[in-house]
C-alpha beads as a LAMMPS data file, in Angstrom:
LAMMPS data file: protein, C-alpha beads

295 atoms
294 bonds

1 atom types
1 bond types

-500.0 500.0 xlo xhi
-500.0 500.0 ylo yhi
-500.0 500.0 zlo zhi

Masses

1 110.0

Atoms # bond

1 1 1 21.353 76.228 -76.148
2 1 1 20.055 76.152 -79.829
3 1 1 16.500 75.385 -80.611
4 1 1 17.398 72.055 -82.154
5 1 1 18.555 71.165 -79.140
6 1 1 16.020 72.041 -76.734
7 1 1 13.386 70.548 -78.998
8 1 1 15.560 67.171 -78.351
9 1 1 15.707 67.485 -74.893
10 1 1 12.031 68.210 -74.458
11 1 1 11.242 64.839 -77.049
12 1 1 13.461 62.532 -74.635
13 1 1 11.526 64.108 -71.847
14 1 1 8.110 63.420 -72.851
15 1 1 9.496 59.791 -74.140
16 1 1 10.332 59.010 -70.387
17 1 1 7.077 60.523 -69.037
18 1 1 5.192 58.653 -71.448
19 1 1 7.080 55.166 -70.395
20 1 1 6.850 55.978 -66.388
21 1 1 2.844 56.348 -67.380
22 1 1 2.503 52.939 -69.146
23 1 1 4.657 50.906 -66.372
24 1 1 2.585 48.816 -63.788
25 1 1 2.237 50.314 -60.340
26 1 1 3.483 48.043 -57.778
27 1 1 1.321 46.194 -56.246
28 1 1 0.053 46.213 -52.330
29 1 1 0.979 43.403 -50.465
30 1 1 -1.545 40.401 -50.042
31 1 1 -2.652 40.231 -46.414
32 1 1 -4.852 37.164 -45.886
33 1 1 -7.292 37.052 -42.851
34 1 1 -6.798 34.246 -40.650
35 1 1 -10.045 33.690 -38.001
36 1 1 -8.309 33.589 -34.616
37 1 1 -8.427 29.200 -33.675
38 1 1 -11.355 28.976 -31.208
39 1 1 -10.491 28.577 -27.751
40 1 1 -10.492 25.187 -26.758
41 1 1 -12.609 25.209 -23.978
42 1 1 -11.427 23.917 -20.525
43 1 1 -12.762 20.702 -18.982
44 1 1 -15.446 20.419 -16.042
45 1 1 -13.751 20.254 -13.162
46 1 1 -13.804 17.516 -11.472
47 1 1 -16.482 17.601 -8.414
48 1 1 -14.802 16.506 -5.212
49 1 1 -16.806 16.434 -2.368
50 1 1 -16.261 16.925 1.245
51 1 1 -14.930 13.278 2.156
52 1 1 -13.404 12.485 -0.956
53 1 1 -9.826 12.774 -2.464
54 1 1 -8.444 13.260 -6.109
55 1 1 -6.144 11.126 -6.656
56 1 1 -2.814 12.597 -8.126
57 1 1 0.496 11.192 -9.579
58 1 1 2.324 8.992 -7.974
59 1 1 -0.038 8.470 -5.016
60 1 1 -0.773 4.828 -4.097
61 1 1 -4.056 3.377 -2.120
62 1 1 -1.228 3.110 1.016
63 1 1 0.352 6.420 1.049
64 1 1 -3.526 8.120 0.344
65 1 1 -4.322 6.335 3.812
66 1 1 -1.421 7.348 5.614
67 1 1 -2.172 10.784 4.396
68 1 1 -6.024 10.652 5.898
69 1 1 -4.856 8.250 8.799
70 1 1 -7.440 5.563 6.679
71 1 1 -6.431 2.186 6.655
72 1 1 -5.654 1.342 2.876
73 1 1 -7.886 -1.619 3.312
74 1 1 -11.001 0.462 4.875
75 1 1 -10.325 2.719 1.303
76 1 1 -10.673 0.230 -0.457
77 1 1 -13.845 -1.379 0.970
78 1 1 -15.332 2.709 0.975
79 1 1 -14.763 2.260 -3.104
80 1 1 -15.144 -1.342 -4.051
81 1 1 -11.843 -1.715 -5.025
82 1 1 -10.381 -5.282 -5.113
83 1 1 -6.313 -6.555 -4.981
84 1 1 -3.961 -5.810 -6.282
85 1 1 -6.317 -1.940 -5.223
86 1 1 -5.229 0.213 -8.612
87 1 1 -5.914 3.507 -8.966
88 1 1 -5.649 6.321 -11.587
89 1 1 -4.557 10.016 -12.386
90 1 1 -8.231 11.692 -11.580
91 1 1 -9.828 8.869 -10.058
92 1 1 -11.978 10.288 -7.075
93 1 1 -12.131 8.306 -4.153
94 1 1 -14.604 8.171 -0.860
95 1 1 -13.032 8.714 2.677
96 1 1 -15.647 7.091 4.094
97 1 1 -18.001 4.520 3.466
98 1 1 -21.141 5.951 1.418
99 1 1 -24.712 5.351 3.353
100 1 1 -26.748 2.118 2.130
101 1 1 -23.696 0.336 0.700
102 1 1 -23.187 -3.077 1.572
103 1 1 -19.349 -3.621 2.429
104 1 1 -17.314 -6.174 0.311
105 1 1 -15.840 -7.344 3.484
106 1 1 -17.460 -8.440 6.714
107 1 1 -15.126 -6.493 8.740
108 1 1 -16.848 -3.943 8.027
109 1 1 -20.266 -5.121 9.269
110 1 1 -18.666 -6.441 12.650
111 1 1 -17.850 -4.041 14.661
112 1 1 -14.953 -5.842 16.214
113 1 1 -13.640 -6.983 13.121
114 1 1 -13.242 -3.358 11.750
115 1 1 -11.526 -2.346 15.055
116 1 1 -9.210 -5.567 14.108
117 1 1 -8.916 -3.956 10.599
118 1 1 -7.608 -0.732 11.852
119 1 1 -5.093 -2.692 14.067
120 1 1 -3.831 -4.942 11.103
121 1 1 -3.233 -1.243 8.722
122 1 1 -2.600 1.684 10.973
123 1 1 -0.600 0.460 14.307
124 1 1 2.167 -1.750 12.035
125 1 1 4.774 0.476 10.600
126 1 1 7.683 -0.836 8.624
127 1 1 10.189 -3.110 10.526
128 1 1 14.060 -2.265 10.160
129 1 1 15.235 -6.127 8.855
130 1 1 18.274 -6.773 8.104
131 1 1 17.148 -9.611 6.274
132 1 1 15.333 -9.098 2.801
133 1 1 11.723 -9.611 2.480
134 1 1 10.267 -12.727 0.621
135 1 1 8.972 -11.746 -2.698
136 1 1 5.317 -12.229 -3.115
137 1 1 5.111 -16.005 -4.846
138 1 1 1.366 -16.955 -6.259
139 1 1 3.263 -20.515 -5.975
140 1 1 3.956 -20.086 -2.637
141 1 1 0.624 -18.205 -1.776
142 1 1 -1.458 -21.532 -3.344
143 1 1 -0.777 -23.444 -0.500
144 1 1 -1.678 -21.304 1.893
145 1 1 -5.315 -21.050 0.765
146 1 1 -5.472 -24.589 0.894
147 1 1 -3.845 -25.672 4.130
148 1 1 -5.892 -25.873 6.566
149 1 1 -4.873 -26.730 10.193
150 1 1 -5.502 -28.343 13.308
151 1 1 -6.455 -25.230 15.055
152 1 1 -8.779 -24.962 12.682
153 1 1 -11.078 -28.422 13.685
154 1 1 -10.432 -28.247 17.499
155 1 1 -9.464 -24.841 18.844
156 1 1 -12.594 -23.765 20.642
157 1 1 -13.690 -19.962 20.340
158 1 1 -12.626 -18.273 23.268
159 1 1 -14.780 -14.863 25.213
160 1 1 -11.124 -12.905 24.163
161 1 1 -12.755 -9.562 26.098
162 1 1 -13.125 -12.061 29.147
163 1 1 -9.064 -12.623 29.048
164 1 1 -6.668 -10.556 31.233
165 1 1 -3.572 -9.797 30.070
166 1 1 -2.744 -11.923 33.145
167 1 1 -4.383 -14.942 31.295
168 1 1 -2.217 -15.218 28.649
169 1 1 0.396 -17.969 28.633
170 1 1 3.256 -17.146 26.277
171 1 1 5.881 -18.901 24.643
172 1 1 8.781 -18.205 22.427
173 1 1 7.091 -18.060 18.467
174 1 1 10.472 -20.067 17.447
175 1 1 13.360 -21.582 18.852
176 1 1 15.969 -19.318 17.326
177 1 1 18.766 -16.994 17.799
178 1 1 17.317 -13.062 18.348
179 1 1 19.166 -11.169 15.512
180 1 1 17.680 -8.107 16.278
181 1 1 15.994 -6.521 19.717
182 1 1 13.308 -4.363 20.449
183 1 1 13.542 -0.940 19.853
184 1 1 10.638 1.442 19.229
185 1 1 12.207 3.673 16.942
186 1 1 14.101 0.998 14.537
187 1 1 12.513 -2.321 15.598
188 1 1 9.009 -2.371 16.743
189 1 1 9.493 -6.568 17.639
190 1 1 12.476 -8.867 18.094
191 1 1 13.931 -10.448 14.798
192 1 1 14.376 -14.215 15.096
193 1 1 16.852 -16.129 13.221
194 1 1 15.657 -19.867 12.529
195 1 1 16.017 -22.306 9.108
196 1 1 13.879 -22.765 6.012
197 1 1 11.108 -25.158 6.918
198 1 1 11.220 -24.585 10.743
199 1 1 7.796 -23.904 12.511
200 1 1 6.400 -20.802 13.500
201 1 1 4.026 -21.521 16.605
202 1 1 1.410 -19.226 18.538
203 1 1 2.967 -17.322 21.427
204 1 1 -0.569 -17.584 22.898
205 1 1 -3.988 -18.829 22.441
206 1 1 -6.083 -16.258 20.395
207 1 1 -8.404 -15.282 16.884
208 1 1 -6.106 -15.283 13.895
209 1 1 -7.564 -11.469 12.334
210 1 1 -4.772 -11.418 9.663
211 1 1 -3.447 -13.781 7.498
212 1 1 -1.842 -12.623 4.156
213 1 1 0.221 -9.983 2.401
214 1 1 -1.283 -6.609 2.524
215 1 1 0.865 -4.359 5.221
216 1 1 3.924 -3.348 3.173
217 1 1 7.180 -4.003 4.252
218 1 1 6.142 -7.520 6.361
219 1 1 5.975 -10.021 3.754
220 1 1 3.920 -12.936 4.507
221 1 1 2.082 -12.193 8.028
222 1 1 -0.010 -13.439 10.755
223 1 1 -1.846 -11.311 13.391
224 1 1 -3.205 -13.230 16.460
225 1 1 -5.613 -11.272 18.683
226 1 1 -5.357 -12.725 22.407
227 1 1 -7.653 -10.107 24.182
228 1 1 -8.840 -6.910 23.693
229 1 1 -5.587 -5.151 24.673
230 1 1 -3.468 -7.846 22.995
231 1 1 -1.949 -8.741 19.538
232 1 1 1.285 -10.884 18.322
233 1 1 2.267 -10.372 15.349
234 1 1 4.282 -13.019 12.933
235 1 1 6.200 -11.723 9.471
236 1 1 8.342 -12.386 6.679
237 1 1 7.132 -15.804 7.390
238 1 1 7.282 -18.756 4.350
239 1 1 4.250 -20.501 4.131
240 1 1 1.105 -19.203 6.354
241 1 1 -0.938 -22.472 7.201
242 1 1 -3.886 -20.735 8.983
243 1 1 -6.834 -18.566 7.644
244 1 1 -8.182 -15.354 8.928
245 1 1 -11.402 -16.128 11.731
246 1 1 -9.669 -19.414 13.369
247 1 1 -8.884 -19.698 16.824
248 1 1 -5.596 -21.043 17.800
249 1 1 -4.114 -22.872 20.952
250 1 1 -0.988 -21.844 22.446
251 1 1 2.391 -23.182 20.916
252 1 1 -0.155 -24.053 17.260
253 1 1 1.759 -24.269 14.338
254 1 1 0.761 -21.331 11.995
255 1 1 3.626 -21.249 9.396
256 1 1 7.297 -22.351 8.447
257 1 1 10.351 -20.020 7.732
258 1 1 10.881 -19.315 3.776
259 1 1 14.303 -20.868 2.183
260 1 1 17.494 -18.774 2.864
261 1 1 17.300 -15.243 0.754
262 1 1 20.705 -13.429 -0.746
263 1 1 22.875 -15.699 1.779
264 1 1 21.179 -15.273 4.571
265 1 1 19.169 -17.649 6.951
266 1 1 15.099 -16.629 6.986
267 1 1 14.003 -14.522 10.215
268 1 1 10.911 -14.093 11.706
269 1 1 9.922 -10.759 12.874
270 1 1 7.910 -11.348 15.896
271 1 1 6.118 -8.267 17.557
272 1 1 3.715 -7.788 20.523
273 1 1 1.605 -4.819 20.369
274 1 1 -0.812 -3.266 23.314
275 1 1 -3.781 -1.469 22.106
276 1 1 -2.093 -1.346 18.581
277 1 1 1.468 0.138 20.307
278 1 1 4.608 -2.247 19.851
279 1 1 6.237 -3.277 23.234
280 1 1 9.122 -5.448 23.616
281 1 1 7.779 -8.919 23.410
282 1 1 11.047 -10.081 26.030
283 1 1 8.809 -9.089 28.840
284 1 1 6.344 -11.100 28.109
285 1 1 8.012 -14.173 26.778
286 1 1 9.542 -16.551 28.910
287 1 1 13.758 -15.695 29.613
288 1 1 15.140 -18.062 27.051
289 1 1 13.729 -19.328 22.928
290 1 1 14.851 -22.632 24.079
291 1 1 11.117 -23.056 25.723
292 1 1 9.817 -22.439 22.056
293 1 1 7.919 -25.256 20.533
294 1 1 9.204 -26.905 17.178
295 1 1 6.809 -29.244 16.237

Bonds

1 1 1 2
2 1 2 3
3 1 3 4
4 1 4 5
5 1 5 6
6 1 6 7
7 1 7 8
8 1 8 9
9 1 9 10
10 1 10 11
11 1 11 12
12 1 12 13
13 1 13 14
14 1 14 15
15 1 15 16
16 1 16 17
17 1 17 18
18 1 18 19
19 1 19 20
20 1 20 21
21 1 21 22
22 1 22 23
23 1 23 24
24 1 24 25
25 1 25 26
26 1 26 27
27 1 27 28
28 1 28 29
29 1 29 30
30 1 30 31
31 1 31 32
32 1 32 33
33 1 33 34
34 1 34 35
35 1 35 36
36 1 36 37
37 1 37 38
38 1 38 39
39 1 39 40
40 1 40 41
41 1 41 42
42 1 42 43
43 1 43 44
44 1 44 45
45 1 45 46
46 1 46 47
47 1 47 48
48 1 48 49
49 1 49 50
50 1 50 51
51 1 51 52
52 1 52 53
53 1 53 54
54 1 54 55
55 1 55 56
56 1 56 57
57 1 57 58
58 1 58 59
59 1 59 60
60 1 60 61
61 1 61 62
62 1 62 63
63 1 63 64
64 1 64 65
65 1 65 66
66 1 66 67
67 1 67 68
68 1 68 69
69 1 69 70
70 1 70 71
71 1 71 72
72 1 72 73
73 1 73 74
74 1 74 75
75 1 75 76
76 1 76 77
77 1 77 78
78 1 78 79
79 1 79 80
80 1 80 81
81 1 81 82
82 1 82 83
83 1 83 84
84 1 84 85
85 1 85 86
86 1 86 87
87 1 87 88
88 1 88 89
89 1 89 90
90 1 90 91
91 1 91 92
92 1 92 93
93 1 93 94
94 1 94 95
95 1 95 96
96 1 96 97
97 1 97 98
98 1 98 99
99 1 99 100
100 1 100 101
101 1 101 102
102 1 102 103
103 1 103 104
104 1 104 105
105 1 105 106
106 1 106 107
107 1 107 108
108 1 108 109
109 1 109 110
110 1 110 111
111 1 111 112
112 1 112 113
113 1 113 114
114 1 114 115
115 1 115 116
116 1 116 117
117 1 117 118
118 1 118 119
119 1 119 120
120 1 120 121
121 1 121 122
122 1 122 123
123 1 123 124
124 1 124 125
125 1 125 126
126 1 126 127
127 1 127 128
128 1 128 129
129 1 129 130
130 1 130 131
131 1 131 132
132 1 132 133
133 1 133 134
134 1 134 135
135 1 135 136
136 1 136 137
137 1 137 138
138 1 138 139
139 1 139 140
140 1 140 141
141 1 141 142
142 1 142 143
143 1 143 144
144 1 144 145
145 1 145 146
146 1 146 147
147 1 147 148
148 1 148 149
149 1 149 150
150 1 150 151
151 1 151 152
152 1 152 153
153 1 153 154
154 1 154 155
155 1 155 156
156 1 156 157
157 1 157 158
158 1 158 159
159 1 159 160
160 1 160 161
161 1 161 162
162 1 162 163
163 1 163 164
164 1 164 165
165 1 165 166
166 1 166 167
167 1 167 168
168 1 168 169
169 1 169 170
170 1 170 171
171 1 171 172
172 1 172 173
173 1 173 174
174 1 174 175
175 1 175 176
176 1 176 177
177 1 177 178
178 1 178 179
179 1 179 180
180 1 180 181
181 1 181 182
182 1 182 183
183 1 183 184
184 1 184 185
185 1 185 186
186 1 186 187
187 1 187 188
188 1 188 189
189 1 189 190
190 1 190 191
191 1 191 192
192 1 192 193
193 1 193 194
194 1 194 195
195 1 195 196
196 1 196 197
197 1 197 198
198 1 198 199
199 1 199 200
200 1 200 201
201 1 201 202
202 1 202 203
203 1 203 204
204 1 204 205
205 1 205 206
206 1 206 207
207 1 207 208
208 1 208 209
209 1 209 210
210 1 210 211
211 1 211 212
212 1 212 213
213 1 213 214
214 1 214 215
215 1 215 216
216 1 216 217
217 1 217 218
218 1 218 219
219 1 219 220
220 1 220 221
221 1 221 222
222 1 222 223
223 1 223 224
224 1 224 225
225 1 225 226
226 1 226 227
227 1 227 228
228 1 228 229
229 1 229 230
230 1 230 231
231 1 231 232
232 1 232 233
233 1 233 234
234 1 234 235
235 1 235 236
236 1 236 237
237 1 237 238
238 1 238 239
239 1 239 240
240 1 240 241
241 1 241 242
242 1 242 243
243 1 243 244
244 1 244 245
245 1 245 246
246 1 246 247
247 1 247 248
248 1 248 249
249 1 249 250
250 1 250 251
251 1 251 252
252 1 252 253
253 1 253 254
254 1 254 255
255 1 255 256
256 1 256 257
257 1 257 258
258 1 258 259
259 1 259 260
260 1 260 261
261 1 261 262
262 1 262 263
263 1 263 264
264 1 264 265
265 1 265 266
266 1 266 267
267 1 267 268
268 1 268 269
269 1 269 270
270 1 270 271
271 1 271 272
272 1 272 273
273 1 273 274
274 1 274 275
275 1 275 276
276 1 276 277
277 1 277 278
278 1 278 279
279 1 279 280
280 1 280 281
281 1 281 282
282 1 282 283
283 1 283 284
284 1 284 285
285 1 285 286
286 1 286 287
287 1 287 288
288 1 288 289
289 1 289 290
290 1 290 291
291 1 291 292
292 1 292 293
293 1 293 294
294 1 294 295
């Protein structure tokens, strides 16, 4: 190699040392500080005391008292809750009635009544019908707050811890066909098949301690009490024509049958239950319906 050209290969050396000094150095990335989100922070528990429940989804007033063997009706009383009885997600309800509160129902201040209470929402389970249930009507349910009946002006109060079950005179509720016998695991009463407008009469003198709407799965019902040991009980009735507290005479009229449903004639489920246990009502009724009043 001449000097000429190692003097030219030094110049282009120097020119390309020269540019790699006057280029911008790449630059370090941007990293931008974020503050961490602050933790939400959870929400008070809810305080549930000893005899109280939280109420969770999908219970209902009913199933919360089957769960606690409570009537749903004694729950509600316990927290001042009124028909149709909602509840919510959260909502923390008493399991027993809180000391110093007045109750919204007398029941509840007579002792009887609340042993009548328990009767009305504990001892009745469902009913296997083969009929459908009524559909709660308010036009149908107007009339029955303002019927009154004759029970109502003349029955006299009767002593009903004085009366044996020996006492009791029965009679047939309706004269009907029996669709459906007793049986204790399907059919706590005997289902009677009648027609729409027919008369549902007292099996036996008693205290009418139920009269409306409230025990699922038995429509429109009655509830006579004929002693202490004693109850009939009268659903899926049309029209009830007596109010809760009246006293009743044998063979009384307390309601009609509802109009034909899907096709198929109304029936009266009739039950008798001792201390709150169903038994089948044939051994107490007379051998034949045809006895039953149909005024």
């Amino acid at each position: 190699m001449n000097l000429r050209t190692l003097l030219t290969a030094c110049g282009t050396a120097c020119t390309l040392a020269a540019c790699a000094l006057n280029s911008p150095m790449p630059r370090a990335p941007v990293v931008t500080s974020v503050s961490p989100a602050p933790e939400s922070k959870p929400a008070a528990p809810v305080s549930v005391g000893a005899n109280q429940y939280l109420v969770q989804k999908g219970d209902t007033l009913y199933s919360i008292g089957r769960k606690f063997g409570i009537p749903f009706i004694k729950l509600a009383e316990f927290n001042q809750l009124q028909a149709p009885y909602e509840i919510h997600v959260g909502q923390v309800l008493n399991l027993t009635a809180k000391s110093g509160t007045s109750a919204t129902n007398n029941k509840a201040t007579d002792p009887a009544g609340a042993d009548d209470a328990e009767v009305v929402t504990s001892a009745i389970s469902r009913p296997d019908m083969n009929a459908t249930p009524e559909a709660a009507s308010t036009a149908n349910a107007a009339p029955a707050l303002q019927a009154t009946t004759e029970g109502e002006k003349s029955a006299a109060p009767l002593d009903l811890e004085a009366i044996t079950d020996g006492d009791i005179q029965w009679q047939w509720p309706l004269a009907g066909k029996v669709s459906a016998g007793f049986d204790v695991q399907t059919n706590k009463g005997l289902n009677i098949t009648g027609s729409a407008g027919q008369a549902v009469n007292a099996a036996g003198a008693g205290k009418v301690i139920y009269s409306g709407m409230d025990v699922r799965g038995y429509g429109k019902l009655i509830i006579v009490k004929h002693n202490s040991n004693l109850l009939s009980v009268y659903a899926h009735q049309g029209n009830s024509l007596v109010k809760e507290g009246v006293f009743v005479t044998q063979g009384e009229k307390l309601a009609t049958l509802p109009a034909p449903a899907n096709n198929k004639l109304p029936v009266l489920h009739f039950e008798i239950r001792q201390k709150g246990k169903p038994v089948d009502p044939a051994t107490y009724l007379p051998s034949t319906p045809a006895t039953a009043s149909s005024h």
